[in-house]
Phi, psi and omega in degrees: 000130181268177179236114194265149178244165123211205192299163189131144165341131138344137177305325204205124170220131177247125188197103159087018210287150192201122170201117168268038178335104186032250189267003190255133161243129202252300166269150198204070182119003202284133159202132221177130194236141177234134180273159178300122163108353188278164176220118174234160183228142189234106171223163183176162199293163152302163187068023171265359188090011196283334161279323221276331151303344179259210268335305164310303183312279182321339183103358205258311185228127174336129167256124207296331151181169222111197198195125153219149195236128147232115177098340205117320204256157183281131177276337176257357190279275191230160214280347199273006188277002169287336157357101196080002181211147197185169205183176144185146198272124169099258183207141148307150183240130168247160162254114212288302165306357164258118179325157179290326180317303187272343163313326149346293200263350156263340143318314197300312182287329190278352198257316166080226195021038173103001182302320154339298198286358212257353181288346185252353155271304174311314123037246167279340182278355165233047138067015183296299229303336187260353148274009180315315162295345162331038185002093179283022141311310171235054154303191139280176171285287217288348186277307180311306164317300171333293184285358193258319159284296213298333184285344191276345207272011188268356184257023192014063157313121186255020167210125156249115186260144144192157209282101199059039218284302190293356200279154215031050192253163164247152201325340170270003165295296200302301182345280183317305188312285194308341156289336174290294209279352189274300198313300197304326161327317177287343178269007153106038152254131163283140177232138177224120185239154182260134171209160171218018135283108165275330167292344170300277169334303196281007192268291192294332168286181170259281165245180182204159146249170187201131200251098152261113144098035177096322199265158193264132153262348158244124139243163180128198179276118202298346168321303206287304187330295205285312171307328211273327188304336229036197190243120173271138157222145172297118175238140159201142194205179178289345174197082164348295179293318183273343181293343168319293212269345207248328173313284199291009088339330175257143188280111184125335195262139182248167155048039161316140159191155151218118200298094166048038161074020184225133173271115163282154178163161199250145186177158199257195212229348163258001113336302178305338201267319173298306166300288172347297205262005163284308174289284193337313200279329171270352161107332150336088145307167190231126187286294172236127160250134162187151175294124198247113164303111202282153182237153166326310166316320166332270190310314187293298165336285199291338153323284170235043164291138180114337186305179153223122186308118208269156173311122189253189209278164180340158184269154183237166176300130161295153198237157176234120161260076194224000000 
């Protein structure tokens, strides 16, 4: 079963988002547009606000002022701007004594419209199928995770939020997990994830936002991002010292230093090329030179370091949106 996209309001327009518990802003400001077709990632330190924002994107708690449109439609104006969307804030929540099949087939009845025939495709699509007769009581977390997208996929959803999907999975979970959400990406569902695995993220989005202290300092594309940082490079040469002093002299090269005995420094790649016959010509030979690849974790870092993780908001009931 695909997931058809086409033309039409953005999944998610974000505009001014706001949320306070009495004197603590839990949110402080948010805007963000998630595109037809995107796997975006929503990130941020803990206590930045990343859930309490999906809650709000979703309809579950009221926003102290702002706008979120899915689709167009307002989530707390109507229940129908939920149409197509689905998700879970947290963790999915089940009934442990009951197989994952019938935790199902009772989401299906209360959801109706086909939900039913849709179980057994849901299924097999998070790789279930042959635990279904189960008890989830004695799934993995990873597994749970798992059934918690399949209950949202009973809405055929042309959006998907979720919360943290991989936190606590062990590298072969995170694996399944990022092969799931890719697969569905490819059938044209947009996806929106909340994560603090960043290499999760930078293999699976596209785009991203990064959330400090409530408020966003980034959007955009992780392309721009990483393009916008420029490019560092690693030197070593026959005179350290003097290749030092010959770094910080050419026009164009930044942020000399050096690292564990390796000269580090910032350059566009034709600087980098001026320099090389700037040593060579200074007697500096050059043993190894080559460009060291900034990672989102980088870019992320150097974004909201500094933060001190701040008190998030009353604790609330974990939610299923499916």
């Amino acid at each position: 079963m695909s997931v058809a996209s086409g033309p039409g309001p953005a999944p998610i327009e974000v505009r001014g988002l706001v949320k306070r518990y009495g004197e603590l802003t839990a949110v402080a400001g948010v805007d963000l547009t998630v595109e037809t077709g995107d796997v975006y990632g929503y990130l941020g330190p803990n206590g930045a606000g990343k859930t309490t924002s999906l809650r709000m994107m979703l309809g579950l708690i009221l926003p102290t002022a702002g706008t979120v449109r899915l689709f167009g439609r307002d989530p707390i104006a109507s229940v129908h701007a939920l149409d197509g969307v689905a998700g879970f804030v947290e963790a999915p929540a089940f009934y442990p004594y009951m197989s994952g099949r019938k935790n199902l087939e009772l989401m299906a009845a209360f959801d109706g419209h086909g939900a039913k025939h849709r179980i057994d495709w849901a299924l097999e699509t998070v790789e279930l199928a042959d635990r279904a007769k189960d008890k989830v009581g004695g799934y993995s977390h990873g597994m749970r995770q798992r059934l918690g997208i399949a209950a949202a996929l009973l809405r055929e959803p042309r959006l998907l939020l979720l919360d943290e999907p991989a936190t606590g999975l062990d590298p072969a979970g995170m694996r399944d997990m990022r092969a799931l959400i890719r697969r569905l990406a490819d059938q044209g569902m947009t996806v929106m994830l909340s994560s603090h695995l960043l290499p999760e993220v930078e293999e699976l989005c596209n785009r991203v936002a990064i959330v400090r202290k409530g408020s966003i300092v980034y959007e955009g594309l992780i392309s721009e991002l990483k393009r916008g940082a420029g490019t560092t490079y690693s030197l070593s040469t026959t005179d350290d010292a003097r290749a030092m002093a010959v770094c910080r002299a050419q026009p164009g090269v930044s942020d000399v230093q050096v690292e564990h005995g390796t000269i580090r420094f910032s350059a566009d790649e034709e600087t980098a090329a001026a320099l090389s016959q700037a040593l060579v010509e200074a007697g500096a030979l050059i043993k190894a030179l080559a460009p060291t690849t900034v990672t989102l974790e980088d870019l992320f870092f150097s974004l909201t370091e500094g933060d001190a993780p701040e008190p998030g908001p009353p604790p609330v009931p974990e939610e299923v949106v499916a």
